[in-house]
Biopython code that builds the backbone (N, CA, C, O; Angstrom):
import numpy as np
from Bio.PDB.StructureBuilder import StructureBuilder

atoms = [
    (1, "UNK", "N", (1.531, -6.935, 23.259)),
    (1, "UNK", "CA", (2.388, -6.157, 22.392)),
    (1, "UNK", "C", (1.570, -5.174, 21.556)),
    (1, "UNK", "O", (1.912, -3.998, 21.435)),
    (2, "UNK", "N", (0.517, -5.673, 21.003)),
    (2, "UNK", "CA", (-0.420, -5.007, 20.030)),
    (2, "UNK", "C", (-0.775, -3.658, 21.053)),
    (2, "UNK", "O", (-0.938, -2.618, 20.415)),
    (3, "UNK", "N", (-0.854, -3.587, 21.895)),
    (3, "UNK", "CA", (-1.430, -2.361, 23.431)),
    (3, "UNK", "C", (-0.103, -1.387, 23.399)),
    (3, "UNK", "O", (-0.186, -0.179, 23.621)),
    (4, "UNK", "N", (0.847, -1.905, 23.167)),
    (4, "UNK", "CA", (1.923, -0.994, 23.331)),
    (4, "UNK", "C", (2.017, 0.112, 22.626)),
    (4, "UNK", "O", (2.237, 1.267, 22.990)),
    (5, "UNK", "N", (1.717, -0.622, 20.939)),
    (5, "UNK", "CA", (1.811, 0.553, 20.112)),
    (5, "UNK", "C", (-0.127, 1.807, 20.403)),
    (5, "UNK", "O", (-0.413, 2.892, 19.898)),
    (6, "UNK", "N", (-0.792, 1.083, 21.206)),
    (6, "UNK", "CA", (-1.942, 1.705, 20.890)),
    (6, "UNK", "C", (-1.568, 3.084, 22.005)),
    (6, "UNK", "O", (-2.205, 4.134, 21.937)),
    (7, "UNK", "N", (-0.456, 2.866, 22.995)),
    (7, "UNK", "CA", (-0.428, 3.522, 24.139)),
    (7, "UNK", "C", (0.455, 4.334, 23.505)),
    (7, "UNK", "O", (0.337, 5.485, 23.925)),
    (8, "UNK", "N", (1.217, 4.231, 22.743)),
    (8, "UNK", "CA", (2.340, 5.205, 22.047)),
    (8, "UNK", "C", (3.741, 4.993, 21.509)),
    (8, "UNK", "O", (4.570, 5.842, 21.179)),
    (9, "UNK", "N", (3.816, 3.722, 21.497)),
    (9, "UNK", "CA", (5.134, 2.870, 21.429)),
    (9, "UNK", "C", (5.251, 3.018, 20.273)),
    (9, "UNK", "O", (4.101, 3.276, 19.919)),
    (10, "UNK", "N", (5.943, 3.037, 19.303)),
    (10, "UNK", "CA", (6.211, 2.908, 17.807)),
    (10, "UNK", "C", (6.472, 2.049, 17.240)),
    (10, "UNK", "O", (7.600, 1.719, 17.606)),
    (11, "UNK", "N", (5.995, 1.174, 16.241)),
    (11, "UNK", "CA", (6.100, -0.279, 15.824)),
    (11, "UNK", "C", (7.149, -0.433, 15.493)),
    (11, "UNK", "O", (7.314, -1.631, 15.724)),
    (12, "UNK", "N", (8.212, 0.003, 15.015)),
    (12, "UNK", "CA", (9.744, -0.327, 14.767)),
    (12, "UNK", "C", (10.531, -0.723, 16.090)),
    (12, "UNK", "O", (11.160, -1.756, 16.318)),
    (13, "UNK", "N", (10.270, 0.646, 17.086)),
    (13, "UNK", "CA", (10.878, -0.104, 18.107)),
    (13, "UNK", "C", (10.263, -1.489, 18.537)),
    (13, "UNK", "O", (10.957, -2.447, 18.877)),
    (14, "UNK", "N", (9.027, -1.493, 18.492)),
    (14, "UNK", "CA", (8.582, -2.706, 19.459)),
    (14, "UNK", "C", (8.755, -4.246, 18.471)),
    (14, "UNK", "O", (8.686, -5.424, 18.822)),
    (15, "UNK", "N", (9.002, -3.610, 17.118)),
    (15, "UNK", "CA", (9.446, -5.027, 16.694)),
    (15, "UNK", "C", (10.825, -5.546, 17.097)),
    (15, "UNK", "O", (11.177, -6.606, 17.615)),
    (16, "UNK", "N", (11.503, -4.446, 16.689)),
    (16, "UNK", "CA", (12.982, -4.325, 17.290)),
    (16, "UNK", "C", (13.068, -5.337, 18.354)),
    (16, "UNK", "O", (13.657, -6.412, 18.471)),
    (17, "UNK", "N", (12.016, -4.390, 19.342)),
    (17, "UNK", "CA", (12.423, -5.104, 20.897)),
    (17, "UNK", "C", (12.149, -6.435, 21.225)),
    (17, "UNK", "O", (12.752, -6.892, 22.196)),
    (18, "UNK", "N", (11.331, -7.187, 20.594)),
    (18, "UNK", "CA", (10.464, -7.947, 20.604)),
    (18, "UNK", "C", (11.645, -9.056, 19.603)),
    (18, "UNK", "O", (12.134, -10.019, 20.194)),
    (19, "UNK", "N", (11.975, -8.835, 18.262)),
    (19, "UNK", "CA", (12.519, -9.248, 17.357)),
    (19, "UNK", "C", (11.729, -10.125, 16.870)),
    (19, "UNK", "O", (11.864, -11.339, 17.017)),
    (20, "UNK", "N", (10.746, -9.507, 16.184)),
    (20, "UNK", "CA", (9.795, -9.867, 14.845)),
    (20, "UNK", "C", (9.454, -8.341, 13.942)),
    (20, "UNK", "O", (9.448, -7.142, 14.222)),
    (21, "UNK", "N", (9.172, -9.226, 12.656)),
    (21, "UNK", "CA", (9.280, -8.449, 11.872)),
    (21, "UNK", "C", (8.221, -7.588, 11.612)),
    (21, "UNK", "O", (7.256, -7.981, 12.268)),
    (22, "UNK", "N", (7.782, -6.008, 10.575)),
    (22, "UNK", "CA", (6.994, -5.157, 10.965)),
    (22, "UNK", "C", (5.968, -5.963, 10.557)),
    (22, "UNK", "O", (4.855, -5.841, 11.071)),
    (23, "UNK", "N", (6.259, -7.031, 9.428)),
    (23, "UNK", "CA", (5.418, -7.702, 8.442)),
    (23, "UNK", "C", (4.235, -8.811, 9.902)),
    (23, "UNK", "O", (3.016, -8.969, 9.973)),
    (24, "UNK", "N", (5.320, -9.292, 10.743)),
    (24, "UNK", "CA", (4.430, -10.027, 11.370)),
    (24, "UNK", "C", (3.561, -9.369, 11.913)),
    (24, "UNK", "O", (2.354, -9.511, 11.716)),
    (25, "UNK", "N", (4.287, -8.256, 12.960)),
    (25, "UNK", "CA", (3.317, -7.097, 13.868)),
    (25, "UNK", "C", (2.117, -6.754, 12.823)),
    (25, "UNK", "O", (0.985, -6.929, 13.273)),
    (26, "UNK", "N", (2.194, -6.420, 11.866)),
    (26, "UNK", "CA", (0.761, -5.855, 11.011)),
    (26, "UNK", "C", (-0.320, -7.458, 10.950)),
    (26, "UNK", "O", (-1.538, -7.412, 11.126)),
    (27, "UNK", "N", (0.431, -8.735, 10.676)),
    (27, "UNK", "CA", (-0.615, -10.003, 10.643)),
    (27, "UNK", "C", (-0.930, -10.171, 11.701)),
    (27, "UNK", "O", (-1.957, -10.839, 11.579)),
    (28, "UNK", "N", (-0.706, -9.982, 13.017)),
    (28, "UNK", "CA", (-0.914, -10.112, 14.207)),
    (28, "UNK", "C", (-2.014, -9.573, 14.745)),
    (28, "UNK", "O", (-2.677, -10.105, 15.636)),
    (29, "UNK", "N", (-2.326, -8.128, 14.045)),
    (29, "UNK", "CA", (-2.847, -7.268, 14.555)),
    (29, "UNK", "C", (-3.979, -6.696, 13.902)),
    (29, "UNK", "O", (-4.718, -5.779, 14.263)),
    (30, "UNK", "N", (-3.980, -7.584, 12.616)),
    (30, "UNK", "CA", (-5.091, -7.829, 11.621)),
    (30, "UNK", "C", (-6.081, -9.059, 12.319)),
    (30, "UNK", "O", (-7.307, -9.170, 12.325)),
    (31, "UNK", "N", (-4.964, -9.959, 12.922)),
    (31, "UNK", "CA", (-5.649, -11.759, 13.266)),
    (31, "UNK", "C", (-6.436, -10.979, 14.439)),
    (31, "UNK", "O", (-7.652, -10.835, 14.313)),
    (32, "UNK", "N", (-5.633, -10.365, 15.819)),
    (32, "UNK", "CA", (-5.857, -10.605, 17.032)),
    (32, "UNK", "C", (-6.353, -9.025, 17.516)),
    (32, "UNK", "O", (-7.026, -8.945, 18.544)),
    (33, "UNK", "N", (-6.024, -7.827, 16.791)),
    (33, "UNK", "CA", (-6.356, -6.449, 17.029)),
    (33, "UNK", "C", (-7.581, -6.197, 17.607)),
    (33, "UNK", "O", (-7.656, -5.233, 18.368)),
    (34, "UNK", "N", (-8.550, -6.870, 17.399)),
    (34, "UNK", "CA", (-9.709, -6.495, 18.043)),
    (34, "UNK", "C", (-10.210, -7.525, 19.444)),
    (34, "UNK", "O", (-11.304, -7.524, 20.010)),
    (35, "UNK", "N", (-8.952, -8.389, 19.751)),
    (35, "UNK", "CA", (-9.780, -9.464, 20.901)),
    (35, "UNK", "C", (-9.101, -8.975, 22.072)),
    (35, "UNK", "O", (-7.933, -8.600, 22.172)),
    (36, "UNK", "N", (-9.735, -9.016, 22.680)),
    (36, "UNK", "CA", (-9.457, -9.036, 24.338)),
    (36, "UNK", "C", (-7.947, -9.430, 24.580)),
    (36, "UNK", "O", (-7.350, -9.990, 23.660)),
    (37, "UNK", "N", (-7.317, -9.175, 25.737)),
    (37, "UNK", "CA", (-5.694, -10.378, 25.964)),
    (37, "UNK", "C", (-6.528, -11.965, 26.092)),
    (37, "UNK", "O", (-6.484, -12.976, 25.391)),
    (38, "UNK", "N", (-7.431, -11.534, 27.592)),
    (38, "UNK", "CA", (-8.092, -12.880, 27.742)),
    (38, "UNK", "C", (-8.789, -13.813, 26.255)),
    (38, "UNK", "O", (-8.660, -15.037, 26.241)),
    (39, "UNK", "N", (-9.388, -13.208, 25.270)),
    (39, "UNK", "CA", (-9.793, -14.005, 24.421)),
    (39, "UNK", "C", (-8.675, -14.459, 23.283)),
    (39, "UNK", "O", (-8.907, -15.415, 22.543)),
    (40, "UNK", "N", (-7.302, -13.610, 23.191)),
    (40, "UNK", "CA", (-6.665, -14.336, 22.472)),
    (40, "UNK", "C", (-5.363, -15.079, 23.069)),
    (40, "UNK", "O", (-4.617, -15.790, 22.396)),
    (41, "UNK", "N", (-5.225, -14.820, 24.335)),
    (41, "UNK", "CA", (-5.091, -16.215, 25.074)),
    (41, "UNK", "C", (-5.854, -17.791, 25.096)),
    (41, "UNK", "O", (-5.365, -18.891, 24.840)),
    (42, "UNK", "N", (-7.168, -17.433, 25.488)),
    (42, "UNK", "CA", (-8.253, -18.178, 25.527)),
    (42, "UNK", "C", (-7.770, -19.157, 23.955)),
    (42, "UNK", "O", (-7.663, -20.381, 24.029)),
    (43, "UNK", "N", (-7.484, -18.294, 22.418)),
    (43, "UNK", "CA", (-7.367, -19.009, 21.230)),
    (43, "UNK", "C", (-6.543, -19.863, 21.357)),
    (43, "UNK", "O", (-6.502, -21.093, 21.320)),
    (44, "UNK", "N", (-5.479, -18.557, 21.607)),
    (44, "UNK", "CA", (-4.241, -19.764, 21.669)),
    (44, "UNK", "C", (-4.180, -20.755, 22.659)),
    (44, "UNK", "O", (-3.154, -21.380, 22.391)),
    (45, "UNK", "N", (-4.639, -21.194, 23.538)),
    (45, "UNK", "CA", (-4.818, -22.604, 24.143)),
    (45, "UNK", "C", (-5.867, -23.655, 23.844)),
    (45, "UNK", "O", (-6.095, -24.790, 24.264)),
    (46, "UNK", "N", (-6.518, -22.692, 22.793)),
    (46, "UNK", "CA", (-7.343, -23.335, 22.036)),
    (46, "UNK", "C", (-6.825, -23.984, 20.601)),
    (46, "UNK", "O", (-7.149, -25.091, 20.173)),
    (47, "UNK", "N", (-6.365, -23.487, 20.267)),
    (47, "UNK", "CA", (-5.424, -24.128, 19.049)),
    (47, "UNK", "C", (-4.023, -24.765, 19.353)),
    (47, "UNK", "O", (-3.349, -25.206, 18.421)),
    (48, "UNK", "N", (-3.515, -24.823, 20.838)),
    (48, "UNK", "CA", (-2.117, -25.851, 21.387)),
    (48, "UNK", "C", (-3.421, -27.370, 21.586)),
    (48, "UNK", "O", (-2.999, -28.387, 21.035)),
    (49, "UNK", "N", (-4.425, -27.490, 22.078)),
    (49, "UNK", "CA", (-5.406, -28.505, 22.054)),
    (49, "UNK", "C", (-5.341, -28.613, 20.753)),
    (49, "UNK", "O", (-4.522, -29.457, 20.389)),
    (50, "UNK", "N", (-5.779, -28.189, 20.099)),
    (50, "UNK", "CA", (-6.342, -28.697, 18.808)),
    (50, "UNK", "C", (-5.267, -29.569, 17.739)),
    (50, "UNK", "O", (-5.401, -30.396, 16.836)),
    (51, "UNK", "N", (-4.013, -28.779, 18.492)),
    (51, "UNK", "CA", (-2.774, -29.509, 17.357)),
    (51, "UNK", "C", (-2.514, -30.634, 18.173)),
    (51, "UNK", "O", (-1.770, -31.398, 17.559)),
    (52, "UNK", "N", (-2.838, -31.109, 19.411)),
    (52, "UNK", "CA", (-1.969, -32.098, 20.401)),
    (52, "UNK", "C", (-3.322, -33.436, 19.925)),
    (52, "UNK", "O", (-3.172, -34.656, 19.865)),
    (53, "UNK", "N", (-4.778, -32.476, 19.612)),
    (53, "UNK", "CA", (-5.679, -33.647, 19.332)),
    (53, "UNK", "C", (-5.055, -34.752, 17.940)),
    (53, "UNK", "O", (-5.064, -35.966, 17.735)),
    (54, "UNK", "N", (-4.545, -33.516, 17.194)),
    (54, "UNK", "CA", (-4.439, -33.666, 15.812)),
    (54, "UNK", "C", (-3.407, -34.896, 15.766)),
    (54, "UNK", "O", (-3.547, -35.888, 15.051)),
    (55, "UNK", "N", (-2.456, -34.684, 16.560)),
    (55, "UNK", "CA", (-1.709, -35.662, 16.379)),
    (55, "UNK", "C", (-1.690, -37.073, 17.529)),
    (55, "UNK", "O", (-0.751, -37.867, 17.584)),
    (56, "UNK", "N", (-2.895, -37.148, 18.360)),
    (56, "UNK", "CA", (-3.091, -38.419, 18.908)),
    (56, "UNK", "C", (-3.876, -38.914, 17.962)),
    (56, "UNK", "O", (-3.820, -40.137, 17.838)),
    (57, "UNK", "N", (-4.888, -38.098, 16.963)),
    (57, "UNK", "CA", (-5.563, -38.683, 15.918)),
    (57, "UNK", "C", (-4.380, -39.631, 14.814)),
    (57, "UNK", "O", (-4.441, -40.815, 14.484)),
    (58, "UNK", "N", (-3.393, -38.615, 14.460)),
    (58, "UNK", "CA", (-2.610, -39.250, 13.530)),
    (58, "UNK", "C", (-1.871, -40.551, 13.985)),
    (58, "UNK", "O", (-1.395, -41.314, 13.144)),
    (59, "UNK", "N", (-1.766, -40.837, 15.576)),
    (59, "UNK", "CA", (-0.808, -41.728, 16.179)),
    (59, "UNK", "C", (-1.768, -43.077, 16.071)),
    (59, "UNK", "O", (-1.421, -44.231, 15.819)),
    (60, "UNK", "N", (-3.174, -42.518, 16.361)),
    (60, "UNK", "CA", (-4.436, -43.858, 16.595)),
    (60, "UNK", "C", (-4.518, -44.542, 15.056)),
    (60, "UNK", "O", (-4.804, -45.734, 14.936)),
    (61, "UNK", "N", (-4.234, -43.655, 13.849)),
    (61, "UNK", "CA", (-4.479, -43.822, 12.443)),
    (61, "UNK", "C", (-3.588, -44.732, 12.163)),
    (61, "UNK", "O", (-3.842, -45.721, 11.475)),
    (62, "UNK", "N", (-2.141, -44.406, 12.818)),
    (62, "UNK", "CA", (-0.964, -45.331, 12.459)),
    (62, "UNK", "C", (-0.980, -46.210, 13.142)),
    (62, "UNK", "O", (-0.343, -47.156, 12.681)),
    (63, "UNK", "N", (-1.615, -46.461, 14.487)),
    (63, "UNK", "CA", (-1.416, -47.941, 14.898)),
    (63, "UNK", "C", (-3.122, -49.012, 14.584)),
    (63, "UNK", "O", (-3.424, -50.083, 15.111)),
    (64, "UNK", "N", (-3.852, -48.265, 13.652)),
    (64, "UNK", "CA", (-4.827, -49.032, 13.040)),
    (64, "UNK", "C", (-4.404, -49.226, 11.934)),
    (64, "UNK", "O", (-5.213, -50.022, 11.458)),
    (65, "UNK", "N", (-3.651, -49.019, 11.190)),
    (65, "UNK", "CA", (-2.802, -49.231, 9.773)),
    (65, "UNK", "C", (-2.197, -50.807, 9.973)),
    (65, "UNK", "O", (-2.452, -51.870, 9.406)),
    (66, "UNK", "N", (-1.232, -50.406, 11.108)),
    (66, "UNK", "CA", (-0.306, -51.181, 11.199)),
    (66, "UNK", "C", (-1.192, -52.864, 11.634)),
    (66, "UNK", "O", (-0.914, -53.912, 11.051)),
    (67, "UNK", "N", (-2.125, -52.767, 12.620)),
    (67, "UNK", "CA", (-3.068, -53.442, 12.990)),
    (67, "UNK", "C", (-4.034, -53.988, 11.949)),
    (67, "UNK", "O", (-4.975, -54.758, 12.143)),
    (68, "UNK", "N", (-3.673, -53.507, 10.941)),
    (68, "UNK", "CA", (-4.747, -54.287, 9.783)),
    (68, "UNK", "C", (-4.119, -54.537, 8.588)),
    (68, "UNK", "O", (-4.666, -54.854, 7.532)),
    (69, "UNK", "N", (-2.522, -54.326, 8.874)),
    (69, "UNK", "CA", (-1.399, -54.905, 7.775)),
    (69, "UNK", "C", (-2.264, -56.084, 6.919)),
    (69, "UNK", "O", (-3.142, -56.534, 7.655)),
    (70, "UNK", "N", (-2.271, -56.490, 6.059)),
    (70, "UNK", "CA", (-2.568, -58.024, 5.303)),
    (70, "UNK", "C", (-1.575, -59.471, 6.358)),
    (70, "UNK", "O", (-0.505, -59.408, 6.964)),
    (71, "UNK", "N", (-2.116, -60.108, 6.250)),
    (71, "UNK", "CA", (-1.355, -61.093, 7.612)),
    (71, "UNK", "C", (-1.915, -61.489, 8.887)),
    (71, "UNK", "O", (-1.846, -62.619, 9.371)),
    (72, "UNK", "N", (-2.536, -60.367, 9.448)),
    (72, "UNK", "CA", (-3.083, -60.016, 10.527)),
    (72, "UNK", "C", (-5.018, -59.888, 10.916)),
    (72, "UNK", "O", (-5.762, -59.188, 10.228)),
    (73, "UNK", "N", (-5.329, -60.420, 11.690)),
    (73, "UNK", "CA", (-6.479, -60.136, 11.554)),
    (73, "UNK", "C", (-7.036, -58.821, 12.669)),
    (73, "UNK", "O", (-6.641, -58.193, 13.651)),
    (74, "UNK", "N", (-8.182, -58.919, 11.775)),
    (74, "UNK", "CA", (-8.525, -57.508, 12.538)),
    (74, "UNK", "C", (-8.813, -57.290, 13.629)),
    (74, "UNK", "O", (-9.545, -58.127, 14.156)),
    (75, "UNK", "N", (-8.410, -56.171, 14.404)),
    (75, "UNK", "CA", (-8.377, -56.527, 16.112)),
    (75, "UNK", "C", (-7.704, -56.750, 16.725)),
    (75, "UNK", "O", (-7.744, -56.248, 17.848)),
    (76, "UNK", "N", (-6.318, -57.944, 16.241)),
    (76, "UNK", "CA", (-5.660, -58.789, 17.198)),
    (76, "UNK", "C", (-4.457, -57.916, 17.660)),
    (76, "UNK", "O", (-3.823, -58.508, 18.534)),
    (77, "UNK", "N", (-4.071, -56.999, 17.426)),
    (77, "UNK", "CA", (-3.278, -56.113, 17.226)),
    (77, "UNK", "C", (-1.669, -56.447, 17.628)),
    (77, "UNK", "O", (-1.609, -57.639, 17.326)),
    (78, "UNK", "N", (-0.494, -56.123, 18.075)),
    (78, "UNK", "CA", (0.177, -56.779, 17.930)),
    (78, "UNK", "C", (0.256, -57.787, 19.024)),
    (78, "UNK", "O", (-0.493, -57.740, 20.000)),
    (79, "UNK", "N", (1.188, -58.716, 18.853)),
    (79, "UNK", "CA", (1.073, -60.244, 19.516)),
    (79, "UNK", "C", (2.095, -59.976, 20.892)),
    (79, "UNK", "O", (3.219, -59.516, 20.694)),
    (80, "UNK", "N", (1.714, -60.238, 22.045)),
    (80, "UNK", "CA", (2.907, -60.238, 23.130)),
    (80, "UNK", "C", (3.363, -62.006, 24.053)),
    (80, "UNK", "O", (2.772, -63.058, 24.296)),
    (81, "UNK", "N", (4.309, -61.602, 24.215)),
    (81, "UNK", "CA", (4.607, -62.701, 25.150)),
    (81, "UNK", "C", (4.089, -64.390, 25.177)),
    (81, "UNK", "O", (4.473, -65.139, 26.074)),
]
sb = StructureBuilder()
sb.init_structure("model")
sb.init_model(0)
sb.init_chain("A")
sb.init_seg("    ")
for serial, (resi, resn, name, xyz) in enumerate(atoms, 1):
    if name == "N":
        sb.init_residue(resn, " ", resi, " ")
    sb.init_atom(name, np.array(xyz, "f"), 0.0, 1.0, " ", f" {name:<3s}", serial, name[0])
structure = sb.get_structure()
């Protein structure tokens, strides 16, 4: 999108077309204006990892919580069958 306006497109329309605002197109293009497509592709699948790590971290946190309740000893984690 950021290429469009460099080729001649006018940022109103292309927010228009697009439907985001001029406010985003200018943060966009402050963040990503100078990278490659490939390198800010490359980010953004770099930061969909980073949030999917984030939250197997938060899932491992909650089932070591739960695993070291008072009651329970450490390790045994929950009881089956």
């Amino acid at each position: 999108m950021l290429r469009e306006v460099d080729s001649g497109k006018r940022i109103r329309e292309l927010c228009q077309g697009e439907n985001i605002s001029e406010a985003t197109y200018h943060r966009w293009r402050k963040q990503f204006g100078l990278m490659e497509v490939n390198e800010a592709k490359r980010m953004k699948d770099l930061e969909c990892e980073n949030r999917e790590s984030l939250l197997k971290h938060r899932e491992l946190e909650a089932v070591c919580e739960k695993s070291c309740e008072p009651g329970h000893a450490p390790g045994s984690g929950p009881q089956t069958g």
